[in-house]
C-alpha positions as protocol buffer text, in pm:
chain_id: "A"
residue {
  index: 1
  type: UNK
  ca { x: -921 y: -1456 z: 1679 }
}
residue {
  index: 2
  type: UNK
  ca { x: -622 y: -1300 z: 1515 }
}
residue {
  index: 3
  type: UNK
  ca { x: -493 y: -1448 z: 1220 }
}
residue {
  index: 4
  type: UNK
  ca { x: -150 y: -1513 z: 1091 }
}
residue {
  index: 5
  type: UNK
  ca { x: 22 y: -1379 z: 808 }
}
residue {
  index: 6
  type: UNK
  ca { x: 123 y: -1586 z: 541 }
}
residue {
  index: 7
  type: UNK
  ca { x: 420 y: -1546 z: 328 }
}
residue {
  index: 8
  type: UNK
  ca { x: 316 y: -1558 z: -79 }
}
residue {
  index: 9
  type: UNK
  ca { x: 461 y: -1531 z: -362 }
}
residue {
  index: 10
  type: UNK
  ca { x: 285 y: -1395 z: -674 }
}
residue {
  index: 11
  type: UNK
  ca { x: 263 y: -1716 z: -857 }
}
residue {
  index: 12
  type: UNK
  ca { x: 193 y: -1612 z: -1206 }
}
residue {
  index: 13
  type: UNK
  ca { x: 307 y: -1385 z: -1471 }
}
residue {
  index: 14
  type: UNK
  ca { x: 193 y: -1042 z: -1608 }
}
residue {
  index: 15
  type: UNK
  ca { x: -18 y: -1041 z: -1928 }
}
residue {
  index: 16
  type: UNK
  ca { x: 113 y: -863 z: -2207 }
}
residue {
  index: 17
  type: UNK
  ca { x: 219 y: -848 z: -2561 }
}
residue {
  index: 18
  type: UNK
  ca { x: 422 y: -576 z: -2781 }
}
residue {
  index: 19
  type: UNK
  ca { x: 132 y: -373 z: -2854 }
}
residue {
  index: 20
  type: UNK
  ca { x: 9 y: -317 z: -2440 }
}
residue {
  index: 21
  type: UNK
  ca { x: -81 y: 76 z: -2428 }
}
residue {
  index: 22
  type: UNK
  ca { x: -162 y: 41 z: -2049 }
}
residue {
  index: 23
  type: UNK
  ca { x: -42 y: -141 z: -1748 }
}
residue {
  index: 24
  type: UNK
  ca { x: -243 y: -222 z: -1507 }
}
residue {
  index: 25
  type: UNK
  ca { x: -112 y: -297 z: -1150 }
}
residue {
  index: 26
  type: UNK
  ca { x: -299 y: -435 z: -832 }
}
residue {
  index: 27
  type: UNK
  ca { x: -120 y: -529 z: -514 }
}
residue {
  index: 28
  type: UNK
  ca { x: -133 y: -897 z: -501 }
}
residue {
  index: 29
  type: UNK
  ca { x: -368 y: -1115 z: -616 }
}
residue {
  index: 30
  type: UNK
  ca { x: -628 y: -1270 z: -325 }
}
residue {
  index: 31
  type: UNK
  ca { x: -617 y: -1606 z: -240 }
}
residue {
  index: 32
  type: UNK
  ca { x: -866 y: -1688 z: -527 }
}
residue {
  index: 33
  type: UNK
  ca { x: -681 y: -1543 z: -786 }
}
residue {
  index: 34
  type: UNK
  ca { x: -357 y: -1706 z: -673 }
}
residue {
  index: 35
  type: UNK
  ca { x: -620 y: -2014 z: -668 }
}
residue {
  index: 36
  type: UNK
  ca { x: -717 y: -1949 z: -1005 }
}
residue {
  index: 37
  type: UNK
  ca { x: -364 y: -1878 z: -1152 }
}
residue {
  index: 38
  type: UNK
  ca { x: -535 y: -1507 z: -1297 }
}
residue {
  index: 39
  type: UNK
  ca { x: -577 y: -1181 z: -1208 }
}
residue {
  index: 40
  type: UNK
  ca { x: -911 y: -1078 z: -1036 }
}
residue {
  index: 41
  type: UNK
  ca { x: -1068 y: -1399 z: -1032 }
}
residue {
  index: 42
  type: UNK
  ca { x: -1295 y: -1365 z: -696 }
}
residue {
  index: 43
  type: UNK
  ca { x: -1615 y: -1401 z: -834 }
}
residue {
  index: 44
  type: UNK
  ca { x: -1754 y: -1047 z: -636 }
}
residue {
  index: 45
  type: UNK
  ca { x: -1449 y: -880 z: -781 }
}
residue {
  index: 46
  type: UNK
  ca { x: -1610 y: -603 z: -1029 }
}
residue {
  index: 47
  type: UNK
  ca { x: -1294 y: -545 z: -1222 }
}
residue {
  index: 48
  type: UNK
  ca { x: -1392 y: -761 z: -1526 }
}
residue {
  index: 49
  type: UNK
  ca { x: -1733 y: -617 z: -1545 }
}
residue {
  index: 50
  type: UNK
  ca { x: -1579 y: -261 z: -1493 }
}
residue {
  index: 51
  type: UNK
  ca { x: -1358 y: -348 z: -1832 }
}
residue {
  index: 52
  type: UNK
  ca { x: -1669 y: -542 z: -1998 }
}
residue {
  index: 53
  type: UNK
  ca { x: -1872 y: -277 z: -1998 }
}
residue {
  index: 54
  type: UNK
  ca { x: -1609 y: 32 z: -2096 }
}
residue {
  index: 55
  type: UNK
  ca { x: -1547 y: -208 z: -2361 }
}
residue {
  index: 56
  type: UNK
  ca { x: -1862 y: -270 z: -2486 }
}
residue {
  index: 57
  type: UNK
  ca { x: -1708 y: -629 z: -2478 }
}
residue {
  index: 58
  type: UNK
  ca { x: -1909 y: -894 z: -2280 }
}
residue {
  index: 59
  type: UNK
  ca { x: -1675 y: -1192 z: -2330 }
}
residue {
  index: 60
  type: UNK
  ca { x: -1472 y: -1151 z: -1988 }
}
residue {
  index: 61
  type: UNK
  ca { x: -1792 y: -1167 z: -1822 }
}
residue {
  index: 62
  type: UNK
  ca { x: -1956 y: -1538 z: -1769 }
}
residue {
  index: 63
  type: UNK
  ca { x: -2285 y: -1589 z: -1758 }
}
residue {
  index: 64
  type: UNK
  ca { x: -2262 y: -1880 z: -1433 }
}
residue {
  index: 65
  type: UNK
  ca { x: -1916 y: -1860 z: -1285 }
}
residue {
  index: 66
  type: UNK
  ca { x: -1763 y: -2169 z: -1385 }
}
residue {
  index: 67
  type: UNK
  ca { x: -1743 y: -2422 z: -1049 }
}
residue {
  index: 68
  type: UNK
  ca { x: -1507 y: -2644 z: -1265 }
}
residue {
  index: 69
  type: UNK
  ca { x: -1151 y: -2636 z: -1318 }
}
residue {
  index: 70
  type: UNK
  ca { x: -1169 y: -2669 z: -1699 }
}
residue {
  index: 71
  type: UNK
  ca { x: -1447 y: -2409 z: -1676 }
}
residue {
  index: 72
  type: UNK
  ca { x: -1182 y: -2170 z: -1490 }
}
residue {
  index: 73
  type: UNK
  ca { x: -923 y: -2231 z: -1713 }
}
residue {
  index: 74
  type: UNK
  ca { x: -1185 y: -2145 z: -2040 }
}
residue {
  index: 75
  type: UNK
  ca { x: -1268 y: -1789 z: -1819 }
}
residue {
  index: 76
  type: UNK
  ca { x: -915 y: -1737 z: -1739 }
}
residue {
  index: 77
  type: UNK
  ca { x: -841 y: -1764 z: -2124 }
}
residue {
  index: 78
  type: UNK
  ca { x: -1077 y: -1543 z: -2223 }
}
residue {
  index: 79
  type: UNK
  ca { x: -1012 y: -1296 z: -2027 }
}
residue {
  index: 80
  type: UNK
  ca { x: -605 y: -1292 z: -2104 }
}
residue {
  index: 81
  type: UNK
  ca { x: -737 y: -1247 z: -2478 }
}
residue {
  index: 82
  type: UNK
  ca { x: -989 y: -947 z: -2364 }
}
residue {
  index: 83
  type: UNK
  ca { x: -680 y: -799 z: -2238 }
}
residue {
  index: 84
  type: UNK
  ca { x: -441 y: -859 z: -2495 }
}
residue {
  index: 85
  type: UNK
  ca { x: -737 y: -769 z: -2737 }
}
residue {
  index: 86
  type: UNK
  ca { x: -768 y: -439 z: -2591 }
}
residue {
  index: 87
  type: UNK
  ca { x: -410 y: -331 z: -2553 }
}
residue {
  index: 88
  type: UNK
  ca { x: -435 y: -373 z: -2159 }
}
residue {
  index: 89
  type: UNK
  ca { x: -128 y: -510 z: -1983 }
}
residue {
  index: 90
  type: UNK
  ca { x: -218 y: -713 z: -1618 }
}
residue {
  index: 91
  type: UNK
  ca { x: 30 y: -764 z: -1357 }
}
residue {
  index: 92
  type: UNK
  ca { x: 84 y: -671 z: -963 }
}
residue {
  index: 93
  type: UNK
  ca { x: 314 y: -432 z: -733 }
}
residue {
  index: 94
  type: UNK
  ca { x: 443 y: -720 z: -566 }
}
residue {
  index: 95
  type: UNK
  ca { x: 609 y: -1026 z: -642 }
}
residue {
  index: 96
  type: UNK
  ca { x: 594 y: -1175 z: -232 }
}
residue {
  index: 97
  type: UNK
  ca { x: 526 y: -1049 z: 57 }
}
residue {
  index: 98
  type: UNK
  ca { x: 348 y: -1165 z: 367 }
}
residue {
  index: 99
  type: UNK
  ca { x: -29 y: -1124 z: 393 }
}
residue {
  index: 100
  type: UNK
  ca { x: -378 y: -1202 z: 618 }
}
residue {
  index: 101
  type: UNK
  ca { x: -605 y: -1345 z: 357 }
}
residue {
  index: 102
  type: UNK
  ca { x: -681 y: -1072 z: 109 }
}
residue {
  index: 103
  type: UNK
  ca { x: -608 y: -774 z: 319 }
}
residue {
  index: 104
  type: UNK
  ca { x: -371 y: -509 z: 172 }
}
residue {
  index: 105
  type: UNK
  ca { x: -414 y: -357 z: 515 }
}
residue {
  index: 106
  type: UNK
  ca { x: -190 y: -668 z: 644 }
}
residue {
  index: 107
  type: UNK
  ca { x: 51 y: -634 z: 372 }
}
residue {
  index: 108
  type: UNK
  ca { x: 422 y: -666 z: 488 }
}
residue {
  index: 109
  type: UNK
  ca { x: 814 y: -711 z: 410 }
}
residue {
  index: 110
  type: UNK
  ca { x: 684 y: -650 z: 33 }
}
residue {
  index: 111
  type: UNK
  ca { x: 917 y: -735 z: -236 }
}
residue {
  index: 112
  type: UNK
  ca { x: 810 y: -582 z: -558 }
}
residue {
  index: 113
  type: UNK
  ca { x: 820 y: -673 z: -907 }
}
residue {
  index: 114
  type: UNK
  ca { x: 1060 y: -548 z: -1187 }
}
residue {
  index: 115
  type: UNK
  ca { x: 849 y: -337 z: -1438 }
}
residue {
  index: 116
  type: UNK
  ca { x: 1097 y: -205 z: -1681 }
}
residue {
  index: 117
  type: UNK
  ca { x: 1121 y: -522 z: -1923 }
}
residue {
  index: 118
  type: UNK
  ca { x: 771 y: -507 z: -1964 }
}
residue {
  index: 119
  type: UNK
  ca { x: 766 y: -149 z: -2056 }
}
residue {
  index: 120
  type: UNK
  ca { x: 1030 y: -148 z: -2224 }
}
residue {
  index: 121
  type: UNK
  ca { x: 972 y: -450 z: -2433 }
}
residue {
  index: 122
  type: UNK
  ca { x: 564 y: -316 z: -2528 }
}
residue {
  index: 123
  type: UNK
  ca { x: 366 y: -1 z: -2626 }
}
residue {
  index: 124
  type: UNK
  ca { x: 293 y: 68 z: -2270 }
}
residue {
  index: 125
  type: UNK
  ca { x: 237 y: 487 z: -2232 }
}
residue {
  index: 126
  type: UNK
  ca { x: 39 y: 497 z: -1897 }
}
residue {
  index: 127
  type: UNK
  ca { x: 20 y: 277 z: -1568 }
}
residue {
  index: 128
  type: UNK
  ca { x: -309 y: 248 z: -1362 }
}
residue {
  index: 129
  type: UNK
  ca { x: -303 y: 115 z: -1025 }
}
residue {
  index: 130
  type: UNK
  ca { x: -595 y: 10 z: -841 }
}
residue {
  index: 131
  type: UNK
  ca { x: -661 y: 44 z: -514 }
}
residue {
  index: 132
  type: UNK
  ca { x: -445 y: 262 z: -224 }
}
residue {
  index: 133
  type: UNK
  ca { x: -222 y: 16 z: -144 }
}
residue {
  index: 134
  type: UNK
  ca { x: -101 y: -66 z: -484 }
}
residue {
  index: 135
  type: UNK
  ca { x: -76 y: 313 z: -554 }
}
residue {
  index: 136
  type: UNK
  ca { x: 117 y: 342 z: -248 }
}
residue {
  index: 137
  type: UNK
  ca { x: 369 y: 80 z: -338 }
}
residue {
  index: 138
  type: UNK
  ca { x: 358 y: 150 z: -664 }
}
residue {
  index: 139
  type: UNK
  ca { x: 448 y: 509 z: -576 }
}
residue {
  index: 140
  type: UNK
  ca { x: 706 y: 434 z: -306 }
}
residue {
  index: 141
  type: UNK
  ca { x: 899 y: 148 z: -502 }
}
residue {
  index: 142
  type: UNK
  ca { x: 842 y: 121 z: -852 }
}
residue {
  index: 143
  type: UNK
  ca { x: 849 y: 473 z: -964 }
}
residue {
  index: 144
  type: UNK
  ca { x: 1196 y: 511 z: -812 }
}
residue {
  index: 145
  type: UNK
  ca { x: 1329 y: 185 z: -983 }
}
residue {
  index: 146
  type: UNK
  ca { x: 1184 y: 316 z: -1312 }
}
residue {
  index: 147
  type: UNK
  ca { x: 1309 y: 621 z: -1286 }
}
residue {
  index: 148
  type: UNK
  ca { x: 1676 y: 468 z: -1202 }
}
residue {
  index: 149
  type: UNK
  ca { x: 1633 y: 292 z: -1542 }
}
residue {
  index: 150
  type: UNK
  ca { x: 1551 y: 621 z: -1705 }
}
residue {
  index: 151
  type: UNK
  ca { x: 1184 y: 524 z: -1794 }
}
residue {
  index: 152
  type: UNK
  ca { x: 922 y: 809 z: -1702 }
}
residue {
  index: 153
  type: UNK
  ca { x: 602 y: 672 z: -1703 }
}
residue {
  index: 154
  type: UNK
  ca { x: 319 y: 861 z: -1583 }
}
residue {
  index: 155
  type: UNK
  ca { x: 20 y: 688 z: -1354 }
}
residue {
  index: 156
  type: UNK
  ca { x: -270 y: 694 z: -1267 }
}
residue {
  index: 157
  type: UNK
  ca { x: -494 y: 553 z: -904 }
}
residue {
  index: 158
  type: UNK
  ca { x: -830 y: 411 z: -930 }
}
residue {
  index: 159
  type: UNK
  ca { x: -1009 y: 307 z: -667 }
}
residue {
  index: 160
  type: UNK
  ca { x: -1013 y: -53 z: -615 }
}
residue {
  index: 161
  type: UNK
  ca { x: -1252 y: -273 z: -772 }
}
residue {
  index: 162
  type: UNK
  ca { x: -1272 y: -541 z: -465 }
}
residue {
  index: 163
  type: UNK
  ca { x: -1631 y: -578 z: -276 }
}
residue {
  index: 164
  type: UNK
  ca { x: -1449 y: -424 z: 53 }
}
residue {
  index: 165
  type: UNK
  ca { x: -1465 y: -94 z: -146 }
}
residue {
  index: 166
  type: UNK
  ca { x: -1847 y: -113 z: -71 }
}
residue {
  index: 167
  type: UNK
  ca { x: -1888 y: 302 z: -68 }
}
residue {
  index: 168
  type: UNK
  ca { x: -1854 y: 253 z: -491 }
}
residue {
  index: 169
  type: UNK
  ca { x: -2128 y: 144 z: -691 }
}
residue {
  index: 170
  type: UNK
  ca { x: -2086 y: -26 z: -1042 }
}
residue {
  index: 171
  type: UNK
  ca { x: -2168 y: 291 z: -1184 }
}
residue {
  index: 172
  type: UNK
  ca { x: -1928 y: 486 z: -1020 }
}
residue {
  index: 173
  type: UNK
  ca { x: -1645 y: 253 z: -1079 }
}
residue {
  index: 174
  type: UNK
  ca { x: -1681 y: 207 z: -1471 }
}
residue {
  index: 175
  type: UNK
  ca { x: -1666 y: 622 z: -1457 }
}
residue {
  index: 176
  type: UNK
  ca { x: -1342 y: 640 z: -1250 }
}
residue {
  index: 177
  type: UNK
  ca { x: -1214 y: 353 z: -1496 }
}
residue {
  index: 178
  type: UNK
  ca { x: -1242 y: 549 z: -1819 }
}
residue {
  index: 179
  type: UNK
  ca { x: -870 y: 689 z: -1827 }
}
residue {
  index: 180
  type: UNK
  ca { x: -807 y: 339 z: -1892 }
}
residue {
  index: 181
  type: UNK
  ca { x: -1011 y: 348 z: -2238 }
}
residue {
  index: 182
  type: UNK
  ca { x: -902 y: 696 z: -2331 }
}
residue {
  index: 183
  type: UNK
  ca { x: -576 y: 575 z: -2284 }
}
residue {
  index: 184
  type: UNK
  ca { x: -559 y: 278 z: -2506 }
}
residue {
  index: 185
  type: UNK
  ca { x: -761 y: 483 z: -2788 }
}
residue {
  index: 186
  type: UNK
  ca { x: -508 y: 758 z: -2740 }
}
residue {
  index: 187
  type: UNK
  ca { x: -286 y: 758 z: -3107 }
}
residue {
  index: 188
  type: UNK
  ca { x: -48 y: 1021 z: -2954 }
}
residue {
  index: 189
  type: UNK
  ca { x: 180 y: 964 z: -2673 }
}
């Protein structure tokens, strides 16, 4: 059975304040992050255990995944303060395109999203993007646009955090997300 592709917009915005040292991008958020109104909010996503632990910071981390909407909303909260707490911008490559489920491999007739007022408006020094298709995008339409607005901003791929990258272990992803650390302990640009 071959399934459609639907057309989606991003649905929420990026997380950020004036005093972001990092941005990081993913494509598009999966059908249970567009669910949950939140950036890597499927439960097998290891992103926010990746962070948690580089962090030394348990608090994005939930003991039982909340199966309650106020529940989600109290996770969701707490992890946009992790990040803000931590100097960590969140947002995506793309603002719509059309998608199967959760695939990047399915991704299509992307439009992406503006990243200059961010920048431009924080302490951002680095971007990280995670996965191959967001690095790919990233690479192909962003860094143009940026560059067009006279912003050079130097990046960064990591390997996506999503349980389809089985061949990485926990380990081995908190190790390729260190940059992200060193990077927002960094004093120097």
């Amino acid at each position: 059975m071959t399934r459609t592709p639907e057309h989606v917009t991003h649905g929420f915005g990026p997380v950020w304040d004036h005093a972001s040292r990092v941005l990081v991008l993913g494509s598009m958020p999966s059908p249970k992050s567009r669910e949950a109104d939140f950036y890597y909010s499927f439960r097998a996503n290891r992103f926010w255990p990746v962070l948690a632990t580089l962090f030394d910071d348990p608090s994005p981390v939930p003991l039982r995944f909340p199966a309650d909407p106020e529940g989600m909303a109290r996770l969701v909260e707490s992890r946009r303060a992790f990040a803000i707490r931590h100097r960590i911008a969140l947002w995506d490559v793309i603002a719509s395109c059309d998608i199967i489920g959760a695939s990047d491999s399915s991704i299509r007739n992307v439009i992406v999203n503006d990243l200059a007022p961010v920048i431009l408006s924080s302490d951002i020094r680095r971007v990280f993007t995670t996965g191959a298709k967001a690095s790919q995008l990233y690479r192909r339409f962003c860094l143009p646009r940026l560059a067009e607005q006279g912003i050079d901003m130097p990046s960064v791929a990591l390997p996506s955090t999503s349980p389809a990258n089985a061949r990485m272990g926990l380990p081995q992803l908190i190790e390729a997300y260190r940059p992200i650390l060193d990077a927002v302990s960094d004093s120097g640009r």
